[in-house]
TIRO-2110 file (N, C-alpha, C; in Angstrom, 1 decimal):
// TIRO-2110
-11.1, -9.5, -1.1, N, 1, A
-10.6, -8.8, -2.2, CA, 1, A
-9.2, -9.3, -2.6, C, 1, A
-9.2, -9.7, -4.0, N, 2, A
-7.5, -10.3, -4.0, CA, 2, A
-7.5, -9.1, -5.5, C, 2, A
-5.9, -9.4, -5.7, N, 3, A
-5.1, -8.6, -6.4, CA, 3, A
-3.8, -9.5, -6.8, C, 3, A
-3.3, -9.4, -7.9, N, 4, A
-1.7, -9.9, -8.5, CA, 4, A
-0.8, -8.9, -8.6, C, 4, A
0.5, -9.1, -8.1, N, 5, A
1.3, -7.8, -8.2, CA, 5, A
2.8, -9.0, -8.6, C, 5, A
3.1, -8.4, -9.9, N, 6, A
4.3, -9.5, -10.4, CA, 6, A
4.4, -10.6, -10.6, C, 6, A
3.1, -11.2, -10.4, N, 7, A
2.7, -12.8, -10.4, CA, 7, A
2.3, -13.2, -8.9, C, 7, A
2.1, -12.3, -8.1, N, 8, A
1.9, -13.2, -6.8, CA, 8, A
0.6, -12.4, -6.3, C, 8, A
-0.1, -13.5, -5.9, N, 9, A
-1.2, -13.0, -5.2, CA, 9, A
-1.8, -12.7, -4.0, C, 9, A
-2.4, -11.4, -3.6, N, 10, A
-2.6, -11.3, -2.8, CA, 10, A
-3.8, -10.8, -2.5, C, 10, A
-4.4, -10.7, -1.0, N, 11, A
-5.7, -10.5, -0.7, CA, 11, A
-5.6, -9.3, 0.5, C, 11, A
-6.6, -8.8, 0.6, N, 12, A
-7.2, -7.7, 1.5, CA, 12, A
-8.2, -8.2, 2.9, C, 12, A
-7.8, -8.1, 3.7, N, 13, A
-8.7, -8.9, 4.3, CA, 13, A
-8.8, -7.8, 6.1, C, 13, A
-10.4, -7.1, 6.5, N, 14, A
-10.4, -6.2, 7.6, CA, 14, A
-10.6, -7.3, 8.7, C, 14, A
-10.1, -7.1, 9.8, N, 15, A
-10.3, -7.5, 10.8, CA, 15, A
-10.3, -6.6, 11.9, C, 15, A
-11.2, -7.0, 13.5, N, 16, A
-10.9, -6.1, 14.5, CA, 16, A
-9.6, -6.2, 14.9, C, 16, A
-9.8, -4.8, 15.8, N, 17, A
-8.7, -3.6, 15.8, CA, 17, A
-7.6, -4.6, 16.9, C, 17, A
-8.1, -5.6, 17.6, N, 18, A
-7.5, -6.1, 18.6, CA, 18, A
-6.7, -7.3, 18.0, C, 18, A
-7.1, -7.8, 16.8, N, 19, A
-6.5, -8.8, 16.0, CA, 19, A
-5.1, -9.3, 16.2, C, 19, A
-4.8, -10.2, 16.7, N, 20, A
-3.0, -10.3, 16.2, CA, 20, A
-2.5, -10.2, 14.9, C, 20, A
-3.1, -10.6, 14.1, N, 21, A
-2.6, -10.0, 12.6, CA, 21, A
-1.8, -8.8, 12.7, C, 21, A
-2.7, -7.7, 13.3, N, 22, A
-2.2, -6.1, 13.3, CA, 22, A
-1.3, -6.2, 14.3, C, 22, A
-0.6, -7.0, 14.8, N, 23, A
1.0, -6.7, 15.4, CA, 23, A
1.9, -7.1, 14.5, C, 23, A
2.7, -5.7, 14.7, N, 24, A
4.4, -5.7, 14.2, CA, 24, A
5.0, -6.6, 14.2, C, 24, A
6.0, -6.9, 13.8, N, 25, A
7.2, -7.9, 14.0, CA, 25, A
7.8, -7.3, 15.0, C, 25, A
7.6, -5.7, 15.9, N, 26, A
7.9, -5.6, 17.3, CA, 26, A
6.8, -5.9, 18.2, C, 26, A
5.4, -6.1, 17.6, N, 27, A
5.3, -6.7, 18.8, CA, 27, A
3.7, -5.4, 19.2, C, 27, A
3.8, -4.6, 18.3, N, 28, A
3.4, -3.1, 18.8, CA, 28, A
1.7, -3.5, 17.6, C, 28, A
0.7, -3.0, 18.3, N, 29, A
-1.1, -3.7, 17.3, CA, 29, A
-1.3, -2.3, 16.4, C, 29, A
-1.1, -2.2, 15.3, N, 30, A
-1.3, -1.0, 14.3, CA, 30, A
-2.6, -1.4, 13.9, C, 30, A
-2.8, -0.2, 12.9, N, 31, A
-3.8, -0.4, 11.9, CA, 31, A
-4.0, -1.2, 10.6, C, 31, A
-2.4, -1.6, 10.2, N, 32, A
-2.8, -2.5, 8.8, CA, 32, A
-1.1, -2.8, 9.2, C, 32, A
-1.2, -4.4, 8.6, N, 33, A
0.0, -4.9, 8.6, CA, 33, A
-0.1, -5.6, 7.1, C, 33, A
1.0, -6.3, 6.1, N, 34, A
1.2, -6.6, 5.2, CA, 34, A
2.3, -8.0, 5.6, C, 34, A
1.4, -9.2, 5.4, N, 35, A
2.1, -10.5, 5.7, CA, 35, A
2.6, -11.1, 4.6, C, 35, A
3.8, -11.3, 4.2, N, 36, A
4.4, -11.7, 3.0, CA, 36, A
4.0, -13.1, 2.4, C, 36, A
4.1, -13.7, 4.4, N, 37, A
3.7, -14.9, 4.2, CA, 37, A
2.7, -16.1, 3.7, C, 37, A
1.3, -15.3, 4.3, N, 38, A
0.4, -15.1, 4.2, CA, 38, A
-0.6, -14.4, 2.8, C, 38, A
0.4, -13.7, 2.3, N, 39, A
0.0, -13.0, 1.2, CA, 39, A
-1.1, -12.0, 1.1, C, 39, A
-1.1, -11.9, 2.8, N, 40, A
-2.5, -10.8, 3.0, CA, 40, A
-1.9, -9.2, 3.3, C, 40, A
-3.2, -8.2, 3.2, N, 41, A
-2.2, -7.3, 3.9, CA, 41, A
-4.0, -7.1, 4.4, C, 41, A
-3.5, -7.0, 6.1, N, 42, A
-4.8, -7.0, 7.7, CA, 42, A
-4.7, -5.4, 7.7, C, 42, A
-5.8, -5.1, 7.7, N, 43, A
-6.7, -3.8, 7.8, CA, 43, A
-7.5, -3.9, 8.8, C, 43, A
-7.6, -2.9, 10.0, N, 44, A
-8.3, -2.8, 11.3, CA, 44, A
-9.5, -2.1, 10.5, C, 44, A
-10.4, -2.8, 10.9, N, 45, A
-12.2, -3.0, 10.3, CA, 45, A
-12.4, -1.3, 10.4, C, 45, A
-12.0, -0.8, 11.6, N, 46, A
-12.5, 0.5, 12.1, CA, 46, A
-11.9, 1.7, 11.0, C, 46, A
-10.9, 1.1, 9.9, N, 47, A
-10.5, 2.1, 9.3, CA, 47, A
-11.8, 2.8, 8.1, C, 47, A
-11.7, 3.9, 8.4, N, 48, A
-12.9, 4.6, 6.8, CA, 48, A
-12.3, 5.9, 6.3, C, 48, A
-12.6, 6.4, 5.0, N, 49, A
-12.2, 7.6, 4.8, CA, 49, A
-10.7, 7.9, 4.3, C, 49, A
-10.4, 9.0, 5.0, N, 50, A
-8.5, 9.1, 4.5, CA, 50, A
-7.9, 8.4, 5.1, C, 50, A
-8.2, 8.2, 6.5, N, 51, A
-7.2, 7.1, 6.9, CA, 51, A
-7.1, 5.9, 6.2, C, 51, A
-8.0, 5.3, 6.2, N, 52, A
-8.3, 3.9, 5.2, CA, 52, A
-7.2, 4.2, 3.9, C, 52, A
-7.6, 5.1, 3.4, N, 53, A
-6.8, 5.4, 2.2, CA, 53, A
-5.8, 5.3, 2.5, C, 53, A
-4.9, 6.2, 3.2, N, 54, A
-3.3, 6.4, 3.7, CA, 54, A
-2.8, 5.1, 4.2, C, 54, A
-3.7, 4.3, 5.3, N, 55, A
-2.7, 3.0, 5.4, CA, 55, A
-2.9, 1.8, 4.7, C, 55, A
-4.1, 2.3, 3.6, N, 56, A
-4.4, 0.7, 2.2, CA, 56, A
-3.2, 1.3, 1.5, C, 56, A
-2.6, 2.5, 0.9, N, 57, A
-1.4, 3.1, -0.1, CA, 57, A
-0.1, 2.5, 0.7, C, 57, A
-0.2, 2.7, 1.8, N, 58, A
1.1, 2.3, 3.0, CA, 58, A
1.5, 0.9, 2.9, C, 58, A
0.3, 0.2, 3.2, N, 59, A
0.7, -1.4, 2.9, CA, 59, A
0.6, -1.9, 1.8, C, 59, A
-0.2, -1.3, 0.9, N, 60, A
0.1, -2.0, -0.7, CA, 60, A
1.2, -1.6, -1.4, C, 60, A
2.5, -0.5, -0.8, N, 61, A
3.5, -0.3, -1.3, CA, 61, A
4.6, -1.5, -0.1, C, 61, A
4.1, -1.7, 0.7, N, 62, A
5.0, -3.1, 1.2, CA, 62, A
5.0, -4.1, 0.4, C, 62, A
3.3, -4.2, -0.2, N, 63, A
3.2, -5.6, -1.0, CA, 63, A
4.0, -5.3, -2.3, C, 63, A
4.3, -4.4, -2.9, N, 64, A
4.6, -3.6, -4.1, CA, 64, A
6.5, -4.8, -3.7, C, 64, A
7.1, -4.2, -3.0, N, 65, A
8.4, -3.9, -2.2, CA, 65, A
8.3, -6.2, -2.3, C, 65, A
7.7, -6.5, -1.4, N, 66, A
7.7, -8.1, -1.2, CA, 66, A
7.8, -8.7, -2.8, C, 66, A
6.6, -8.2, -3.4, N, 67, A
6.2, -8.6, -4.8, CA, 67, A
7.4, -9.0, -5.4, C, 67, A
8.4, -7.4, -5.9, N, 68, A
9.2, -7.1, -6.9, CA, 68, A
10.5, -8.0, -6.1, C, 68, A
10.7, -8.7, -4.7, N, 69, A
12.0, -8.7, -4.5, CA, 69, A
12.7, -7.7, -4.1, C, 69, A
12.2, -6.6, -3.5, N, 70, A
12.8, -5.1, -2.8, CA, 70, A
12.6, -4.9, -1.7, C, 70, A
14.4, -5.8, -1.4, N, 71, A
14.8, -5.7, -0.1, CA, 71, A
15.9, -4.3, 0.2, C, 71, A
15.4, -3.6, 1.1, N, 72, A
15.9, -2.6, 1.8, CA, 72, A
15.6, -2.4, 3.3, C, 72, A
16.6, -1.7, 4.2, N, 73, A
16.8, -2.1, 5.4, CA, 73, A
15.1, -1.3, 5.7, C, 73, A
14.4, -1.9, 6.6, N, 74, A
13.1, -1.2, 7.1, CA, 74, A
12.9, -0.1, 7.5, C, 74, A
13.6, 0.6, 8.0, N, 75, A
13.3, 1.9, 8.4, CA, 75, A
13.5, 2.9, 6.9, C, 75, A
14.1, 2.4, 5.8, N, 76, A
14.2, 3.0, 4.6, CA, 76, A
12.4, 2.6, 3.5, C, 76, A
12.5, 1.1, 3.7, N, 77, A
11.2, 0.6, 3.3, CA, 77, A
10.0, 1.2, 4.1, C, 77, A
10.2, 1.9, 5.3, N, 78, A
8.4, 2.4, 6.0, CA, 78, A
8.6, 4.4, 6.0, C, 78, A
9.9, 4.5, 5.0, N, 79, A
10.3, 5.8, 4.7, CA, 79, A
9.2, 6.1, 3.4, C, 79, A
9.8, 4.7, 2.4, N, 80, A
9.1, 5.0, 1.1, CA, 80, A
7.7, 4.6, 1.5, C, 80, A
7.0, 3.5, 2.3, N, 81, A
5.9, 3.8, 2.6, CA, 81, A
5.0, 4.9, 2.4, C, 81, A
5.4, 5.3, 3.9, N, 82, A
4.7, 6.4, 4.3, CA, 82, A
5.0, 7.9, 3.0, C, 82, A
5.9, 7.6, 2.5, N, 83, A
6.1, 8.6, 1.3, CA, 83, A
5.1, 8.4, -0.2, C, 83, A
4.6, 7.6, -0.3, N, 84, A
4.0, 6.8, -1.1, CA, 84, A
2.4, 7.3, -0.4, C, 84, A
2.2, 7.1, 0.8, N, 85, A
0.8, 7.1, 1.2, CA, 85, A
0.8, 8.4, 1.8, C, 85, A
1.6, 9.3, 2.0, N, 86, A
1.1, 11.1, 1.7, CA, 86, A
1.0, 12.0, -0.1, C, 86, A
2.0, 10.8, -0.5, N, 87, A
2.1, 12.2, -1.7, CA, 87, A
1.9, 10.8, -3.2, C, 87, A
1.9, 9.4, -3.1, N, 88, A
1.5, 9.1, -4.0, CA, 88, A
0.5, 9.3, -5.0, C, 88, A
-0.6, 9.2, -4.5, N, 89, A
-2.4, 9.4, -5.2, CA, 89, A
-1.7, 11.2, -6.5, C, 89, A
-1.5, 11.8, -5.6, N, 90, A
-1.2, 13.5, -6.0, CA, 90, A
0.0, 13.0, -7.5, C, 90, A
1.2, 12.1, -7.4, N, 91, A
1.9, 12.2, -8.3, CA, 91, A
1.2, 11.6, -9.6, C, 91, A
0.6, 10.4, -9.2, N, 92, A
-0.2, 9.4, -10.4, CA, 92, A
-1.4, 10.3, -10.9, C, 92, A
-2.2, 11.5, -10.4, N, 93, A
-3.0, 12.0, -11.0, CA, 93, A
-3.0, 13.4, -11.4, C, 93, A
-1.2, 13.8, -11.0, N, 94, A
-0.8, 15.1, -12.1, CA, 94, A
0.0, 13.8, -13.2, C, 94, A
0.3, 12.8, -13.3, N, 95, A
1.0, 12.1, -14.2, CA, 95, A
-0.5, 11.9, -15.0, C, 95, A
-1.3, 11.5, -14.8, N, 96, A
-2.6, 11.8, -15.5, CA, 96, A
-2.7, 12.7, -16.2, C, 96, A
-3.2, 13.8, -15.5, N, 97, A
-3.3, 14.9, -16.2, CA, 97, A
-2.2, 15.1, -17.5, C, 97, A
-1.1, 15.3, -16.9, N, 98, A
-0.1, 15.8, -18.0, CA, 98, A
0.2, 14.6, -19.4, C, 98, A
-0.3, 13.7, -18.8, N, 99, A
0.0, 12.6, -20.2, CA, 99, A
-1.4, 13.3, -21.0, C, 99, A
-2.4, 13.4, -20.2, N, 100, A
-3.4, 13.5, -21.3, CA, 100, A
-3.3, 14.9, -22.0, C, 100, A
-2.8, 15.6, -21.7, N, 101, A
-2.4, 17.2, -22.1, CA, 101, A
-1.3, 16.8, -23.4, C, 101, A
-0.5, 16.2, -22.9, N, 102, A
0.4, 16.0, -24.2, CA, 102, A
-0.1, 15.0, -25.5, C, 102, A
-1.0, 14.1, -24.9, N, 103, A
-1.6, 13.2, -25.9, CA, 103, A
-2.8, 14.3, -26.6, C, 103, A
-3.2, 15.1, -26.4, N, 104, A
-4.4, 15.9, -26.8, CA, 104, A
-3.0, 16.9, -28.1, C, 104, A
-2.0, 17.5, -27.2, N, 105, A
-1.2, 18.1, -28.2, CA, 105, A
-0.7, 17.6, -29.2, C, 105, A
-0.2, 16.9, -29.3, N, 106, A
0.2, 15.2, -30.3, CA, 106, A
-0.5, 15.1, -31.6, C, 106, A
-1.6, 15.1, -31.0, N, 107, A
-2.6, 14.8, -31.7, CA, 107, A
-3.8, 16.0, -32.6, C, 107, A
-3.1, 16.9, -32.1, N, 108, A
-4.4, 18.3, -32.2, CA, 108, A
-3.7, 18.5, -33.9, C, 108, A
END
């Protein structure tokens, strides 16, 4: 699966859980890592469901962050992460809603 974010391209790519892909830059085997380098972001094969969802939102807001040139110290960047991959999906689809609510009034 590939994707463009600002002009740069990237791919999706699952692999097993034991993979070195899925190590940190400490060192530590997660479930999805986002290689800037590489242009990939590695998904542990075993993910399905919400989880899948929560750490594909998590590292595609890394790729988001690499893309644009948004550098901020890490522990601030895996803040907005993880902020992103609990309450993103919920903001973009009351922003949904309410656009369409005002475009129906607009227009009525």
């Amino acid at each position: 699966m590939e994707f463009v974010l600002n002009g740069v391209k990237w791919g999706v790519q699952f692999v097993r859980g034991t993979d070195n892909r899925l190590r940190r830059s400490d060192g530590v085997l997660t479930l999805g890592v986002t290689d800037a380098i590489d242009g990939k972001i590695y998904l542990s094969e075993s993910l399905t469901g919400s989880l899948l969802e929560h750490v594909l939102c998590h590292e595609l807001t890394h790729a988001v962050c690499f893309s644009y040139n948004i550098y901020i110290p890490i522990e601030t960047e895996e803040w907005l992460c993880n902020y992103m991959a609990d309450h993103g999906k919920e903001i973009i689809y009351l922003l949904d809603k309410l656009l369409q609510s005002i475009e129906r009034r607009r227009f009525a």
